[in-house]
N, C-alpha and C positions, 0 to 999 in steps of 0.2 A: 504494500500500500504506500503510493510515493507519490511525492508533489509533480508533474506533468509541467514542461515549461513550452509553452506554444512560442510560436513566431520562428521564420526563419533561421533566424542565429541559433537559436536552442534546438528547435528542431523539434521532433518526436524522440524527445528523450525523459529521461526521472530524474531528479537529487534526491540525496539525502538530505537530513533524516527521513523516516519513513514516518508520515503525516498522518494517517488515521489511526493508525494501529498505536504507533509510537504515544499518541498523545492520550491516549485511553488510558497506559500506564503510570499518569501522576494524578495530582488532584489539582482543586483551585476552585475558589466560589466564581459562578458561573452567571458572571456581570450581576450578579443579584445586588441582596440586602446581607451585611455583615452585622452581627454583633457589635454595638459601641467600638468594643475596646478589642478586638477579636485580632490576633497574628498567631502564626505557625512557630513553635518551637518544637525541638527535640525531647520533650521531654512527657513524662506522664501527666495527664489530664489531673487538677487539683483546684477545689476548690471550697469556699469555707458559705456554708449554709445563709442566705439573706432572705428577710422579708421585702418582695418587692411588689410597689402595685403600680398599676399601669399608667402610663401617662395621661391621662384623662383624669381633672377631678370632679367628672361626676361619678355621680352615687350609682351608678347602674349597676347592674352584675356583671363585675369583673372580678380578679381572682382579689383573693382578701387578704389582709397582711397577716395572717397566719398560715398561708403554703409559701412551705419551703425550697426557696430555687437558688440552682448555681449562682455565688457570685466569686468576683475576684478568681474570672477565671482564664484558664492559659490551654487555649484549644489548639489541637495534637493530631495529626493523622493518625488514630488509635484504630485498632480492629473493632468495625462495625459487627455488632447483635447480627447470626444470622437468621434468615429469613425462617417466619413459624409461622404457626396456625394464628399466631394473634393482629400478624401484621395484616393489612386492609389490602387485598390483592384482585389485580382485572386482566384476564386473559388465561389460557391454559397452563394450569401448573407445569406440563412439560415441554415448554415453548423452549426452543431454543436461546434465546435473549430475556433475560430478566434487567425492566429498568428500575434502579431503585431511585428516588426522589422523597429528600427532605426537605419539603417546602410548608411555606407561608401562606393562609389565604387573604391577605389582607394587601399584599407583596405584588408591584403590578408584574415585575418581572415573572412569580412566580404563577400568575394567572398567563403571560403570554408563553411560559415552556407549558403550563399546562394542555393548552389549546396545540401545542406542536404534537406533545408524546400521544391527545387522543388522533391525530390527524396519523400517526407515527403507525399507532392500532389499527387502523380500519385500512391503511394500504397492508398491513402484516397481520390480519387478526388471529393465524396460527401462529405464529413464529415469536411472538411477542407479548412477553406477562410485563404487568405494572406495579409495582412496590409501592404504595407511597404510605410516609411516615411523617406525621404533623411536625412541623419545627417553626412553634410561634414565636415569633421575633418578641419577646413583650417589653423590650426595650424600644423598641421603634413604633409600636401601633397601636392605637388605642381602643381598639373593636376585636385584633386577633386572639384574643384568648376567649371573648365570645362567641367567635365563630369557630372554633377550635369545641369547646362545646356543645354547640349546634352537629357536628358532627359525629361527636361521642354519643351524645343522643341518639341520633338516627341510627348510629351503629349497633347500636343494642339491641335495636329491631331489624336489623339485616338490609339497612338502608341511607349506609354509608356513602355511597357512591354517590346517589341519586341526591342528599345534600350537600355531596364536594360536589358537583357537577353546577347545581343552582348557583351557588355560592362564587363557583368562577365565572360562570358564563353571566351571573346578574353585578358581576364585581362594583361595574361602573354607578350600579344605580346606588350599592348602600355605602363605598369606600369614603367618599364625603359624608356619610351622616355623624351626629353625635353617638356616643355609645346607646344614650336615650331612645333616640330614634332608630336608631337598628334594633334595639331589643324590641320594638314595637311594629318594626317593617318583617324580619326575619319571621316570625310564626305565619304570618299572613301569607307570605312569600310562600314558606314552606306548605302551607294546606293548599294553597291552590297548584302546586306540583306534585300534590298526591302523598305528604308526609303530614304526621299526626303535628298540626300547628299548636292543638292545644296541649299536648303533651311538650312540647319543646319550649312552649310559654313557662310551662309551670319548672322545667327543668333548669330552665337558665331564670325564673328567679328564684328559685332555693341552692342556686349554684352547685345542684348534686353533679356537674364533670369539672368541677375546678382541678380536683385532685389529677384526672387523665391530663390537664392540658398542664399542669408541674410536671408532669413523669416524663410527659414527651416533651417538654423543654429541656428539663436534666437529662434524660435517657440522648438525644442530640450534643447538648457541651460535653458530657462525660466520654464521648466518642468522637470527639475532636471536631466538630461538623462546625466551622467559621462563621456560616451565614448559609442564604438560602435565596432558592433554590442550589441546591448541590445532589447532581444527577451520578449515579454508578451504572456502566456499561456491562452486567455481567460480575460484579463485582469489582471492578475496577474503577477507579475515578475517571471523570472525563474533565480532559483539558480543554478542548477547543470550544469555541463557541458552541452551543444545543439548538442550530439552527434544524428546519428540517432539513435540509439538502444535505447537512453534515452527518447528523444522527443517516438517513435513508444510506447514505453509501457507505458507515460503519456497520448496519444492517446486512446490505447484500456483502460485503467483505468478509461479514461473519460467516451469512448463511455458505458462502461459496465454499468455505473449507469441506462441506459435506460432498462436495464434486470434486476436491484436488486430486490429486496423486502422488505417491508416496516416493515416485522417483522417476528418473527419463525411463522413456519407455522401450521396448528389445528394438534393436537393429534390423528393419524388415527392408530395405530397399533391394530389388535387384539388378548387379549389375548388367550394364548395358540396356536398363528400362529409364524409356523418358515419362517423367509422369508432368500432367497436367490438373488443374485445377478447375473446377466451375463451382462458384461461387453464384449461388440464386438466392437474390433478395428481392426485395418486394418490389423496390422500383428494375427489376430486370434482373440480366445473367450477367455477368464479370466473368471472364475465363484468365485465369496465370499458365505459361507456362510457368515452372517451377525446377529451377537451377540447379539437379539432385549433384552434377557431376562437382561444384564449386563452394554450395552448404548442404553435403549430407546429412549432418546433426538436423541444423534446423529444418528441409525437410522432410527428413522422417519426423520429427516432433511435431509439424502442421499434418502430415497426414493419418498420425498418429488419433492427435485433439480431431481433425476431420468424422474419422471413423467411431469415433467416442463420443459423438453428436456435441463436442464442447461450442463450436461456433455456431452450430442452431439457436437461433431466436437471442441473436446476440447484435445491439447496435453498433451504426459506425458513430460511436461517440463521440470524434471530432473533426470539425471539418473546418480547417484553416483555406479559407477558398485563396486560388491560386498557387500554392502551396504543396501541402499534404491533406492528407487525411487519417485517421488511425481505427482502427478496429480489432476484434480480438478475445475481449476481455466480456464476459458474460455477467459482470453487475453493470458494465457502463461508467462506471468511473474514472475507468484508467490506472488505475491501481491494480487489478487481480490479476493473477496469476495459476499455472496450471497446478501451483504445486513443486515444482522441479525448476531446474537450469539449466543450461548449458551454455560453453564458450564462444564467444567471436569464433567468425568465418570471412577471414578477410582473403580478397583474390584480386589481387592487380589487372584480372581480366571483367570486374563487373565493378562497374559502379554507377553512382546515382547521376546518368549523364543524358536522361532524358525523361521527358513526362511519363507514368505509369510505371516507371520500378519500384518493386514489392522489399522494404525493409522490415527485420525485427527490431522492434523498438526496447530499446536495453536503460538500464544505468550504466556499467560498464561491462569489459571483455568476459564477466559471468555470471552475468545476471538475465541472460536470454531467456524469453518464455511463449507466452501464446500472443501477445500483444504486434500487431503489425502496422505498418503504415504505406501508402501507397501516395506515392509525390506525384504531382498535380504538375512540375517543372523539375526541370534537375537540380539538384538539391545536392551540388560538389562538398560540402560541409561535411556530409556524412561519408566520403571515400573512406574506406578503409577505418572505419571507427562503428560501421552496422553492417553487419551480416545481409546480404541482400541472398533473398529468399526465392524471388523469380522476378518478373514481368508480365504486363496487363497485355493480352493480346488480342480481347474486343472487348466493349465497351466502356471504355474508357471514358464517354463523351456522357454517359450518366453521371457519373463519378463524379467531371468539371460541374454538372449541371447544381450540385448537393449547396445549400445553403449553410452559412457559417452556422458553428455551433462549437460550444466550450460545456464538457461534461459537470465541472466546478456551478458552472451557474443553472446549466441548462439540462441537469442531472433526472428532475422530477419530468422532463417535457418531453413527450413521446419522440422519439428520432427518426426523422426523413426517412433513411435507410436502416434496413433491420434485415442480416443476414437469415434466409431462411433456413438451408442450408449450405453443405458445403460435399462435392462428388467427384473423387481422386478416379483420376482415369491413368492409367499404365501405357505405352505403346512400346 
């Protein structure tokens, strides 16, 4: 999974570091809302018992100065609680990708990632379970412990969801009121979406979920958690922004590993056989010859992924008009890979010295995979630094026809051309 650098001079090529993957590996509050006094240290999560009440001084029901919450504290990337029957869960237990999120409802950021991960579910509804774990900011809000409430409520009656769902999607209408007036808007709200309003009346004034919304304040700093929203991929922190386009292509990256391969594939080419290619996409047929006598490696590996139906229903996800183009890679990213590698194939007798020669697109001399590109102009940059795979030997002039497109921005938007399949012919 690597950053892709378009234009000319770079070419269809990657740098390091490795951009999606790599970044999943650290943490970092995620443009949210932080705790007052909230930084990273090395050291064990400590802190000493305070009465605190919320910044609002009305009398509403908010938490009382008798629950006891973190204070004077020193938040820790500590090993999070693993996931159990208590935490509030949406999608199939055995989805592939578990997100977990400790967010705010009061938190606009934390209502706009909210709106991403269900947008997240409904393109993945197998693949994709949702964790989330309340982390009221109650240094920062003057309604979030009431609405943190409101939730515990519902959840008692197995309808947890259905007032986190309200409560994001109506953000706008109660985030301005007084704590007054939300106590008074929130039951009404609630009954006319199908939850007991009067029961959540009488719960949030005898403030019987105070106690849940301390636990999951504590249960958060005790676990190092900065601020919020703060999203885990799988168990891993996520670095990068929680856009969807970023989250969807950490998605298919993941799900892909379930099609890698566990190494290059056997040596099958015969000598003295010229093999060709037809490549049928939707806008038409592409045929390659395919250079077996100058990159053996890489084509047995294209006809290898051919035969393995890897470039079935796979887009050309970038199209630098006049240029290149690249295809290959079955999330569309430009990042994935078949699983394996193999080395440059450089040959003093092929190089990129006219419109339609077929490159693999690498990092360097061994990092070659399923990823290709086909130059739209000669493209001399790339002599002898890419493995040239074959050449375009009709229709090329669909190819010129393809509109720009960058998979970074234009990842979620269906693609012009979409390999349908791919049919190795021998002579």
């Amino acid at each position: 999974m690597r950053t892709s650098i378009a234009g000319l001079s770079g070419g269809p090529r990657s740098v390091r570091p490795r951009v999606w993957a790599a970044l999943v590996a650290a943490g970092l509050v995620l443009a949210g809302c932080a705790q007052a006094s909230a930084h990273i240290a090395p050291t064990a999560p400590a802190w000493t018992p305070i009465a605190l009440n919320p910044v609002s001084a009305s009398a509403s029901p908010t938490l009382t100065d008798t629950v006891a919450l973190a204070g004077t504290v020193v938040p820790t990337l500590a090993p999070i609680a693993p996931i159990s029957d208590a935490d509030w869960m949406r999608g199939p237990a055995g989805a592939a990708i578990t997100l977990l999120v400790y967010s705010d409802y009061q938190c606009a950021t934390c209502a706009d990632l909210d709106a991403v991960l269900a947008r997240l579910q409904q393109l993945h509804p197998d693949d994709i379970r949702l964790v989330f774990r309340p982390f009221p900011l109650l240094t920062l809000y003057d309604k979030t412990s009431l609405a943190t409430q409101a939730v515990a409520s519902a959840g008692t009656r197995g309808q947890f969801w259905k007032m986190h769902d309200l409560l994001y999607s109506r953000r706008g209408e109660w985030a301005g009121l007084t704590p007054d007036e939300f106590t008074t808007w929130l039951p009404g709200a609630a009954q006319a979406a199908g939850l007991d309003g009067v029961q959540l009346a009488d719960d949030l004034a005898t403030r019987r979920y105070e106690p849940f919304v301390a636990d999951a304040y504590n249960r958060a700093v005790a676990e190092g958690i900065p601020g919020a929203p703060f999203l885990f991929f799988n168990r891993d922190l996520m670095l990068f922004p929680p856009t969807l386009e970023n989250l969807e292509a950490n998605v298919r990256l993941t799900l892909l590993a379930g099609r890698q391969f566990d190494a290059y594939p056997p040596f099958t080419l015969e000598p003295g056989t010229d093999y060709q290619a037809r490549l049928r996409l939707n806008i038409g047929e592409i045929t390659l010859d395919l250079f077996e006598d100058t990159a053996p490696l890489a084509v047995n590996s294209f006809i290898f992924l051919a035969q393995n139906d890897w470039f079935d229903g796979t887009p050309v996800y970038r199209v630098v008009r006049g240029q290149y183009l690249e295809a290959g890679d079955p999330t569309g990213t430009g990042f994935g890979t078949p699983g394996y590698t193999y080395e440059l194939e450089g040959s003093p007798a092929r190089t990129f010295n006219r419109a339609g020669v077929v490159g693999i697109a690498s990092d360097d001399p061994a990092t070659l995979g399923s990823r290709f590109f086909i130059g739209l102009t000669s493209l001399p940059l790339f002599d002898s630094t890419r493995t040239v795979l074959g050449a375009v030997t009709s229709g090329l002039d669909r190819l010129e026809a393809l509109t720009a497109r960058d998979p970074l921005t234009d990842l979620l938007l269906d693609a012009e051309a979409v390999i349908l399949d791919v049919v190795i012919e021998a002579r």
